[in-house]
KEBA-373918 format. One line per 8 residues: number of its first residue (from 1); their letters; for each residue x, y, z of N, C-alpha, C. Coordinates in steps of 0.2 Angstrom, whole numbers, plus 2048, in hexadecimal, padded with zeros to 3 digits. Layout:
<pts>
NUM) A) X:Y:Z:X:Y:Z:X:Y:Z ~ ...;
</pts>
This chain:
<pts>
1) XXXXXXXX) 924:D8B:200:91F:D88:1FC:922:D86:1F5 ~ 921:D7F:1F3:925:D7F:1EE:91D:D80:1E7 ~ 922:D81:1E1:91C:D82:1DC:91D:D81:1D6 ~ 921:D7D:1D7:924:D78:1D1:91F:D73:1CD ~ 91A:D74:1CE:911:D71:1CA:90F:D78:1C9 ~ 910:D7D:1CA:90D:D82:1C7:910:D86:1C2 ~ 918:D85:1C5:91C:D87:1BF:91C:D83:1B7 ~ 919:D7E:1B8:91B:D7B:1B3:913:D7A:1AF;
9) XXXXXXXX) 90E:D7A:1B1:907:D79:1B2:904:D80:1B1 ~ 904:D7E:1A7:8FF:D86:1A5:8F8:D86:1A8 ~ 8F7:D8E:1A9:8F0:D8F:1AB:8EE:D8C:1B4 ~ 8F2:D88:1B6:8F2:D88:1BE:8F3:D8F:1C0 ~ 8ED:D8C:1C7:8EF:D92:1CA:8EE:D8E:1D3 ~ 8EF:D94:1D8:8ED:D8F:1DF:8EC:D95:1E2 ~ 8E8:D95:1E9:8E8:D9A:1EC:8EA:D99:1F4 ~ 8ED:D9E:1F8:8F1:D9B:200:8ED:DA2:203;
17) XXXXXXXX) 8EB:D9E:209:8EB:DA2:20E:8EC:DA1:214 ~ 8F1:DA6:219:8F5:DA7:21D:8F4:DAD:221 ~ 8F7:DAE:227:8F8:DB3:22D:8FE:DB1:22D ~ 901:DB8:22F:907:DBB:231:906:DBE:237 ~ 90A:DBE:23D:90C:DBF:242:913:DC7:23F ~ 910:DCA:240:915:DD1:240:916:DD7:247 ~ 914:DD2:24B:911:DD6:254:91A:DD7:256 ~ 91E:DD6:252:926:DD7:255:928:DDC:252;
25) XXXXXXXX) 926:DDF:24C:929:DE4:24A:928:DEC:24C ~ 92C:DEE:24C:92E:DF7:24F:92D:DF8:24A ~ 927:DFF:24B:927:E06:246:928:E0C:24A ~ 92E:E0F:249:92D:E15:24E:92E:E16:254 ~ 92F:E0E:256:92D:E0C:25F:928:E0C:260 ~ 924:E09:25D:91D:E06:25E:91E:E00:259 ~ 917:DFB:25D:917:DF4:259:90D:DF7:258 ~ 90D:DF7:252:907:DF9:250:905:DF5:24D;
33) XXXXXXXX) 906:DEE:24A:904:DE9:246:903:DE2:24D ~ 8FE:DE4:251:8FC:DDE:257:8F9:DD8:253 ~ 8F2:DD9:24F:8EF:DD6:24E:8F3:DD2:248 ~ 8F2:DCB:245:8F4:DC9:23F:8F2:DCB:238 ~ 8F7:DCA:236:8F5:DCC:22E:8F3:DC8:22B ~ 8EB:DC8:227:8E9:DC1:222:8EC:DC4:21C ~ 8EF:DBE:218:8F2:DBE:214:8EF:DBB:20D ~ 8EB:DBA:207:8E9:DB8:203:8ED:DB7:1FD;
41) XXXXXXXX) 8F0:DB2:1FA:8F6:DB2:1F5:8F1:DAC:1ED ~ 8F2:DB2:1E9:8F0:DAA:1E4:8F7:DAC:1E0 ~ 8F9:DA5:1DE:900:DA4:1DA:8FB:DA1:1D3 ~ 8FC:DA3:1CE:8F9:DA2:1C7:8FF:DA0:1C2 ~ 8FE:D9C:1BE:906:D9B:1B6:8FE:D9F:1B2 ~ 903:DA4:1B1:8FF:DA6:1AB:904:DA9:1A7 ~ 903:DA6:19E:907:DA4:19A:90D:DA3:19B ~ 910:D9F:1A1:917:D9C:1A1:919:DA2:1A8;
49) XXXXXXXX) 917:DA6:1A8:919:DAB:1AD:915:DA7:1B7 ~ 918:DA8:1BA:915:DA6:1C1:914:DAB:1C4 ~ 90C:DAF:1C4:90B:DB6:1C8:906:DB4:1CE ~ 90C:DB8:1D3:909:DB8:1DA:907:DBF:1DC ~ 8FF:DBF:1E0:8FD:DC5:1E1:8FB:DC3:1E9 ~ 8FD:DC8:1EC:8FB:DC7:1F5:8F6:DCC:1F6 ~ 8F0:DCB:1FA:8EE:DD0:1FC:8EF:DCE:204 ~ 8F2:DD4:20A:8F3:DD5:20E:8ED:DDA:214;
57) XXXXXXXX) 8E9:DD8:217:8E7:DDD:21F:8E7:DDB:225 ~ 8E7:DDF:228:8E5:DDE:22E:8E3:DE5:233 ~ 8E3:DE5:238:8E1:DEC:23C:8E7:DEE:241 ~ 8EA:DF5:23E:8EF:DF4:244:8ED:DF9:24A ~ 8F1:DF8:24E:8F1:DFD:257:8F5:E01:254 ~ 8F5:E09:254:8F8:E0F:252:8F7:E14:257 ~ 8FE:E18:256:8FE:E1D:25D:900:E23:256 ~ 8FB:E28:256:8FC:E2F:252:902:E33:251;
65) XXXXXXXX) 907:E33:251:90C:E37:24E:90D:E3E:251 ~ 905:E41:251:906:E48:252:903:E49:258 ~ 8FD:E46:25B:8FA:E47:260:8FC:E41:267 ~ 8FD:E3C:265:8FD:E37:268:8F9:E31:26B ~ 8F2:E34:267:8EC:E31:268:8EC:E28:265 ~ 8EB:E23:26A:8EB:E1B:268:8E4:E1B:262 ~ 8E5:E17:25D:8E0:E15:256:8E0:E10:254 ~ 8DC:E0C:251:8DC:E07:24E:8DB:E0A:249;
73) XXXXXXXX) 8E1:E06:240:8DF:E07:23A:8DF:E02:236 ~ 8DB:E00:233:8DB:DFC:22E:8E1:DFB:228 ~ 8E4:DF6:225:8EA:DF8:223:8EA:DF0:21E ~ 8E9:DF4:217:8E9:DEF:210:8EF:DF1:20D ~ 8F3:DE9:20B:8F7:DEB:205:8F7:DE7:201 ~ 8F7:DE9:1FC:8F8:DE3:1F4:8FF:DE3:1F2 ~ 900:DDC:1F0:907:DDB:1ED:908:DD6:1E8 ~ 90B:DD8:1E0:90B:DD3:1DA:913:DD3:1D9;
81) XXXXXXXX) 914:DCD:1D8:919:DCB:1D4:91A:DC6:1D1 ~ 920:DC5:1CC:922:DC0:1C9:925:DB9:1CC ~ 925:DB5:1CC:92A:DAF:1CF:92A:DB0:1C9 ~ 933:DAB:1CA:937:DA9:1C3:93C:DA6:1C7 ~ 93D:D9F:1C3:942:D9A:1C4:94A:D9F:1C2 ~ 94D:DA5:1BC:951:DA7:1BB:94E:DAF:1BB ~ 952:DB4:1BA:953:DBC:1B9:952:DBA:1B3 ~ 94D:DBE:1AD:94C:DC0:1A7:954:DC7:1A7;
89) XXXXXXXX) 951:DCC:1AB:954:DD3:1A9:958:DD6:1B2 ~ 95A:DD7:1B3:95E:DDB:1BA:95B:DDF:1BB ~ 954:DE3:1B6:951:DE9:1B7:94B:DE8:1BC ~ 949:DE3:1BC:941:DE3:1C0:941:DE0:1C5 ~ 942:DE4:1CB:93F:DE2:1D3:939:DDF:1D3 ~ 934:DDE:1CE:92F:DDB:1D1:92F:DD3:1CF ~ 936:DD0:1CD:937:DCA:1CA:939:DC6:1D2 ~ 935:DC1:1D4:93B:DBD:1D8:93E:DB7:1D7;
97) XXXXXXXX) 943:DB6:1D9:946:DAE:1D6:945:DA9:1DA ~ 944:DA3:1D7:943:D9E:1DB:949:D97:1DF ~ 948:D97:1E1:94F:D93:1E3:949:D8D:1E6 ~ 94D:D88:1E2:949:D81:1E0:944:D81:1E0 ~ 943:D85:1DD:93A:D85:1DB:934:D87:1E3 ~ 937:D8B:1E9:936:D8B:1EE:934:D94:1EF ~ 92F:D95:1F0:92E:D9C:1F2:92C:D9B:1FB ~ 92D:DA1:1FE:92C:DA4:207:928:DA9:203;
105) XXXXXXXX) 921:DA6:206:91C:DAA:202:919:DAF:20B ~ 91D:DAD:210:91B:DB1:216:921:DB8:215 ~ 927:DB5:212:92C:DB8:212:92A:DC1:20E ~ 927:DBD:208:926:DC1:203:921:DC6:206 ~ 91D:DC2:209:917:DC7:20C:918:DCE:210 ~ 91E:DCA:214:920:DCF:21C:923:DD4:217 ~ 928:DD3:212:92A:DD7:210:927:DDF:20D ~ 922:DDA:209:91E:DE1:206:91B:DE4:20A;
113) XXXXXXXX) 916:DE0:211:911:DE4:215:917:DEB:217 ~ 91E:DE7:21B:924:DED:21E:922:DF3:219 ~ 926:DF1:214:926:DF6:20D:920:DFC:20D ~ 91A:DF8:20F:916:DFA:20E:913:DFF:213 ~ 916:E01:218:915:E06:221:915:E0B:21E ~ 912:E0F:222:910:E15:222:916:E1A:227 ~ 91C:E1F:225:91F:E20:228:91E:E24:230 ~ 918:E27:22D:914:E28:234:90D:E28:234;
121) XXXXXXXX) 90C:E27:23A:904:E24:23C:900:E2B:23D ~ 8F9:E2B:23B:8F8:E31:23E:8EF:E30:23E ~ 8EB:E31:243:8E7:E30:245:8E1:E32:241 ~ 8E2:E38:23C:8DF:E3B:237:8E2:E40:234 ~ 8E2:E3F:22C:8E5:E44:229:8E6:E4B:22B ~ 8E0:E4F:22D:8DF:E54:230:8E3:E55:23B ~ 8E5:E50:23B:8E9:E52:242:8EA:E56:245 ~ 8E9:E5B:248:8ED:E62:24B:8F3:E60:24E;
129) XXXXXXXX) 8F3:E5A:253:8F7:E5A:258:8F8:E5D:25E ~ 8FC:E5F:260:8FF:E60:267:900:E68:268 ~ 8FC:E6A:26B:8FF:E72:26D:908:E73:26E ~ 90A:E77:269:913:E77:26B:912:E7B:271 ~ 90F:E80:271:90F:E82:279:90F:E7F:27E ~ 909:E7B:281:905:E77:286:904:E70:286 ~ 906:E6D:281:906:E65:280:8FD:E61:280 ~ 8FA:E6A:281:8F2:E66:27E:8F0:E64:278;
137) XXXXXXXX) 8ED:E5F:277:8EA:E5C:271:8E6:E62:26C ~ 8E7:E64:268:8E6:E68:265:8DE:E66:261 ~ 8DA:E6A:262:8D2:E6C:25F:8D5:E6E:259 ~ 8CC:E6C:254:8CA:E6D:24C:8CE:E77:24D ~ 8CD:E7D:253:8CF:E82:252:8D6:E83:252 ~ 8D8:E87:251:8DF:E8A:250:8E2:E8D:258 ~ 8DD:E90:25C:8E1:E93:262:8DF:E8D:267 ~ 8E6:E8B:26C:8E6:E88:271:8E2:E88:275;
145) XXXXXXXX) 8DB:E83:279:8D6:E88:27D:8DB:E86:284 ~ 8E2:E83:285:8E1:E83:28C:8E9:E89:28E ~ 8EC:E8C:28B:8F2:E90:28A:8F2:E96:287 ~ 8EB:E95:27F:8EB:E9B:27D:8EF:E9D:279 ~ 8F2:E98:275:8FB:E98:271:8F7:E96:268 ~ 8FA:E9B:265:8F5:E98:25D:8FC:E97:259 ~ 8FB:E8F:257:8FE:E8E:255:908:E8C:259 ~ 907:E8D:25E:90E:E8D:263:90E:E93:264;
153) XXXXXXXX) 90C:E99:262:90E:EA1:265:909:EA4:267 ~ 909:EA9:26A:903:EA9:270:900:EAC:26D ~ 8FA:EB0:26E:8F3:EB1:26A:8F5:EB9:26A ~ 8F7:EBB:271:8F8:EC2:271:8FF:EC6:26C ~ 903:EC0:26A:909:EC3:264:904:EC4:25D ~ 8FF:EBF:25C:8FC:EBE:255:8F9:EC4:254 ~ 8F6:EC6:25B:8F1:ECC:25C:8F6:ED4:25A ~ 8FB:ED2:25E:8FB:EDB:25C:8FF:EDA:256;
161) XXXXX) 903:ED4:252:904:ED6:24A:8FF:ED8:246 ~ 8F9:ED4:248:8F4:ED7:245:8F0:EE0:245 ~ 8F3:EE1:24C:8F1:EE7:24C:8F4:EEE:24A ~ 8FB:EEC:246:901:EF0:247:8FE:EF0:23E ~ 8FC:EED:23D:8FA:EEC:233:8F4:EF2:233;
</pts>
């Protein structure tokens, strides 16, 4: 997109709105981002500065980390920065430069949402997961009901440390 009317043009501002196709990317070995991402971008000159804010969602397909259970999550991200035709300072990441007055506003976008992953998925904070003894899906309880294993060791070790106190 070029923005060379808004670069020079106090007080303009514009708003874009796009989809991103992200259904190729691997996390983990799963592709969790099937559906598109709507993307919202308004580009603003405000006092000579050209600030860009993206709001990013969509809904992804998830597989749980701990349990294995398939989910749909909801999944927002917000993203502000600066355009600039030169680097003011080498210190600030959230400066980008423009080369001929031309930003890849999908570019920027893919960028931050990546950025923005979750290193693992997980169904509910509170998760138990997977029995280590049995590979059963673990209940809100602590003891395994199909193995009888608490916590991965088996109920009758817990029992007689407790009986030896």
């Amino acid at each position: 997109m070029n923005v060379n009317k808004l670069l020079h043009t106090p007080e303009m501002q514009e708003e874009v709105r796009f989809e991103m196709d992200l259904s190729d990317l691997d996390f983990g070995g799963s592709k969790p981002v099937s559906r598109p991402v709507v993307v919202d971008c308004r580009l603003r000159n405000k006092a000579g500065l050209l600030l860009c804010g993206m709001q990013m969602a969509t809904t992804m397909h998830c597989v749980c980390d701990r349990c294995g259970e398939e989910y749909d999550a909801e999944k927002s991200v917000c993203y502000d920065c600066v355009l600039a035709e030169e680097r003011q300072s080498e210190d600030s990441d959230e400066i980008i430069v423009l080369e001929d007055d031309e930003v890849d506003l999908e570019e920027l976008a893919r960028d931050a949402f990546i950025l923005d992953m979750d290193t693992k998925f997980l169904c509910s904070e509170d998760c138990k997961g997977l029995c280590a003894g049995c590979g059963a899906l673990h209940l809100p309880h602590r003891m395994c009901p199909e193995c009888g294993n608490y916590n991965g060791r088996e109920v009758k070790v817990v029992k007689s440390v407790a009986a030896d106190k």
